[in-house]
C-alpha positions in Angstrom: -18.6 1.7 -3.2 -15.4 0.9 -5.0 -14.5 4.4 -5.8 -15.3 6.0 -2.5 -12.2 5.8 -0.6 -10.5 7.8 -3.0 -13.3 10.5 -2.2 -13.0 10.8 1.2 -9.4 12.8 0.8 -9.8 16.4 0.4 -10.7 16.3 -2.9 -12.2 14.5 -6.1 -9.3 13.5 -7.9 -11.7 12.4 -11.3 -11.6 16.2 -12.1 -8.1 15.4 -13.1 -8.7 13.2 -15.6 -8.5 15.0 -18.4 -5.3 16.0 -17.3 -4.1 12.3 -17.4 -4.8 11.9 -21.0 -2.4 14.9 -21.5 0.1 13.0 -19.4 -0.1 10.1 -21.2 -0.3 11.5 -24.7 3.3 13.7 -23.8 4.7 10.9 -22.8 3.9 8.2 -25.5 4.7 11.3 -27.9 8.2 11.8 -26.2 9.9 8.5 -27.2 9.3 7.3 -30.8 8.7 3.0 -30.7 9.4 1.4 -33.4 8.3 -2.1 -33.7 8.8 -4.7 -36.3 5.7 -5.3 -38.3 5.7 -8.9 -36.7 6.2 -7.7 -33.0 3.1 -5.7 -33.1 0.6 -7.0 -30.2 -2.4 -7.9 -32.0 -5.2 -7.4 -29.4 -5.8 -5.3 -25.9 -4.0 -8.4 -24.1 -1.4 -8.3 -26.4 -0.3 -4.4 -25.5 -0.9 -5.6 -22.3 1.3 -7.8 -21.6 4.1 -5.7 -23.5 3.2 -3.0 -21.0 3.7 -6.0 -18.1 7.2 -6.3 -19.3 8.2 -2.6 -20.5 7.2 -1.5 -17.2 9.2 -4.5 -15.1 12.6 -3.0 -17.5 11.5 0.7 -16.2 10.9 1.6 -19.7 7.6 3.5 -17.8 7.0 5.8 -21.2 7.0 2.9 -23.7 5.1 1.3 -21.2 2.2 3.5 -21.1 2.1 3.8 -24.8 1.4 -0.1 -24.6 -1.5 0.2 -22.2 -2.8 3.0 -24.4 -2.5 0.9 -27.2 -5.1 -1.9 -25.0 -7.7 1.3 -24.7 -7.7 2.4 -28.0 -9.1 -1.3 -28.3 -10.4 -2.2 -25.3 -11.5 1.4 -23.4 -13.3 -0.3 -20.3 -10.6 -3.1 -19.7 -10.1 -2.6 -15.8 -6.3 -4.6 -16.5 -4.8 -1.7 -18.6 -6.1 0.7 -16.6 -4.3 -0.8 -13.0 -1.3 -0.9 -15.8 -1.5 2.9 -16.4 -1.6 3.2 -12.0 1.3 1.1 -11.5 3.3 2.8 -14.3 2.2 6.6 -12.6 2.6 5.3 -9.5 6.2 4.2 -10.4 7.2 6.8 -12.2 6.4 10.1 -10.4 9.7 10.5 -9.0 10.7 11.4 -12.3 8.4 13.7 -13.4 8.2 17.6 -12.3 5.6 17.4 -10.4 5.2 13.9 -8.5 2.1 14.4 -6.7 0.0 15.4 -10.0 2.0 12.4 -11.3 0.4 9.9 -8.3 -2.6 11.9 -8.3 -3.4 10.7 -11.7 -2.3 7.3 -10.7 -5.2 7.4 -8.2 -7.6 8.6 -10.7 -6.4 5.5 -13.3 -6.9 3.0 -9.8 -10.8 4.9 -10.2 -10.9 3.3 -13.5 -9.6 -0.3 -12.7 -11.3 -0.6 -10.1 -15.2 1.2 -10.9 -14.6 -1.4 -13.8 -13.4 -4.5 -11.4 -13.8 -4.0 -8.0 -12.9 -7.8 -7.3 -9.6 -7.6 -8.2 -6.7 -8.0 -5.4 -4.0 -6.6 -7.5 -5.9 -3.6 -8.7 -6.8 -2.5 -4.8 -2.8 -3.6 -3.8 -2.0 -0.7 -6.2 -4.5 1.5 -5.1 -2.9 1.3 -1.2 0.8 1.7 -2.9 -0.2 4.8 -4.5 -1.8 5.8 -1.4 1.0 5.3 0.7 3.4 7.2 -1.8 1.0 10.3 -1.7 0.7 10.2 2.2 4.6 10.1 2.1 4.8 13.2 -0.2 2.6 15.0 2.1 4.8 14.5 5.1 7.9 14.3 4.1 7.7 17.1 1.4 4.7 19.1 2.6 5.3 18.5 6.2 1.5 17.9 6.5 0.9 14.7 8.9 -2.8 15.1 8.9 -3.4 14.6 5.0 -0.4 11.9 5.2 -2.1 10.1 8.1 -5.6 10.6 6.0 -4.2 8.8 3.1 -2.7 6.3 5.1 -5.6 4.8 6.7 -7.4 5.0 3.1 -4.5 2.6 2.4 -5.0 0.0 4.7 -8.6 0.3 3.7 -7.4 -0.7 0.2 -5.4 -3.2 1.2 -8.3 -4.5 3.5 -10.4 -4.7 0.1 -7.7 -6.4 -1.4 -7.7 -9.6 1.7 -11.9 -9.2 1.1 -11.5 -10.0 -2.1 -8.9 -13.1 -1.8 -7.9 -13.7 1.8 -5.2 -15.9 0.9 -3.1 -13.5 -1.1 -0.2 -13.2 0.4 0.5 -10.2 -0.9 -2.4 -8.1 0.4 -1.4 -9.5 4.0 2.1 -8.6 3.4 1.7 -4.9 2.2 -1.2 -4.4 5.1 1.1 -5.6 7.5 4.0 -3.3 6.1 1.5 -0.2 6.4 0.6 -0.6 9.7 4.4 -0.8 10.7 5.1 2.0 9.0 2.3 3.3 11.0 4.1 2.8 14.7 1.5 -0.5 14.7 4.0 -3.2 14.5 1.7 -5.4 17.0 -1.0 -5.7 14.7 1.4 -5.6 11.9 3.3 -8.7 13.1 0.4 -10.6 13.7 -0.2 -10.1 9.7 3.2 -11.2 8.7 2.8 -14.4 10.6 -0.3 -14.4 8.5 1.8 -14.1 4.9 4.4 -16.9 6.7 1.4 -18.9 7.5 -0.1 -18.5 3.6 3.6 -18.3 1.8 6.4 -19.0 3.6 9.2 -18.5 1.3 7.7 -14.9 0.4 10.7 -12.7 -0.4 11.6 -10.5 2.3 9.4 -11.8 5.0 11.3 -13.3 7.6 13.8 -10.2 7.7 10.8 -8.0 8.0 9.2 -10.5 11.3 12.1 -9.7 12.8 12.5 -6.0 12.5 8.5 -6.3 13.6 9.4 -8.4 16.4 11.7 -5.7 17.7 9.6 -3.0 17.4 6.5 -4.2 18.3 8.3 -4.7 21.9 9.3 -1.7 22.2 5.5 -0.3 21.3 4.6 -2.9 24.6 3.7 0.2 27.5 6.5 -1.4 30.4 3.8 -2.8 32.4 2.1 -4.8 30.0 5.1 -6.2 29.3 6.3 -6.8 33.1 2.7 -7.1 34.2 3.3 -10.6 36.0 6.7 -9.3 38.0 5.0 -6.3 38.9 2.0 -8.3 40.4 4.3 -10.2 42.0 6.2 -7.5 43.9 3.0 -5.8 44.3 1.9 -9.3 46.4 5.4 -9.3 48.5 5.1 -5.7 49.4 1.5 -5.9 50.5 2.6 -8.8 52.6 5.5 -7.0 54.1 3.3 -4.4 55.4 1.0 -6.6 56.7 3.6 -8.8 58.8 5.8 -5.4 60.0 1.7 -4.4 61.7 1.3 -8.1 62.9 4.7 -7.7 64.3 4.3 -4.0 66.0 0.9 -5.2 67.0 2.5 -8.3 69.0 5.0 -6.5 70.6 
């Protein structure tokens, strides 16, 4: 069930894996690393951690030859392969084709996740990547219903992500950003209160409550919003007309 989401847009995207091998071996081949003998990682958690940090300094190529390094040792741990995502997922701006880039992204999330489906950071990637290829699709493709398609797949990822720890702050914070982003700012601010409730120092949150707080007023239809004012004048009028007939009637 882990690997289903991914599925249900347009296309399988595991037929591209060989084609994210390719990737990976033109990229670890197209920057020489040379490492002192007694820097050398020693294990998979070793590369993986030097990936952790090469891809934190943007050093995206050296940081995928890390997480290949962890493979070549470890082929089914889920951790290098949610490195490999986030380094794609990163990186596909600058690459020459940034959806085949993010495309194999997703099909690296496959792999973290069909191996650990119960980990919260590997299905907050998943919905980054997600979002980034819905954004492609509209704002480079102009194509709102495969954007709006990957969108929702998003939230679904970031919904698996609260499943799996609902007090990661995180999760709430990036769900409640997506929905936003989707003109649903209501339910979105209800989730950064969430976050505030969980972390309250988490960078970036108040100024993004506030921005929700404005917007999610203006998504309020006008008589929601006025709904008691408008009951209220509907009382007076009724009672207006009903004392001008008392008063013709008396007359």
């Amino acid at each position: 069930m882990a690997i289903l989401i991914g599925h249900n847009i347009q296309y399988d995207l595991q037929m591209r894996s060989g084609s994210l091998f390719i990737l990976l071996l033109l990229l670890s081949c197209s920057t020489i690393i040379v490492f002192p003998v007694s820097s050398q990682p020693t294990d998979a958690s070793g590369w993986i951690l030097l990936g952790q940090n090469l891809t934190e300094s943007g050093n995206y190529t050296e940081a995928l030859n890390a997480y290949n390094q962890s493979l070549n040792l470890d082929p089914a741990n889920a951790v290098a392969w949610n490195g490999i995502a986030d380094v794609l997922n990163r990186a596909n701006t600058y690459t020459s084709d940034p959806l085949q880039t993010l495309d194999m992204a997703l099909v690296a999330s496959n792999q973290s996740i069909a191996l650990n489906a119960s980990s919260p950071s590997a299905w907050i990637n998943r919905g980054q990547i997600l979002y980034n290829i819905g954004s492609y699709y509209q704002r480079n493709l102009n194509d709102k219903t495969t954007a709006n398609a990957y969108y929702n797949a998003q939230l679904d990822a970031f919904n698996a992500a609260i499943n799996a720890d609902p007090d990661n702050a995180e999760a709430w914070f990036n769900k409640a950003y997506a929905l936003c982003g989707m003109g649903r700012c209501t339910e979105g601010l209800t989730d950064f209160q969430k976050v505030e409730d969980l972390d309250p120092g988490y960078p970036n949150l108040q100024a993004n409550i506030q921005i929700a707080q404005k917007v999610a007023a203006a998504e309020v239809p006008f008589y929601v919003k006025y709904s008691v004012e408008i009951v209220i004048a509907a009382i007076a009028i009724v009672g207006a007309i009903f004392w001008v007939i008392a008063v013709r009637k008396k007359y």
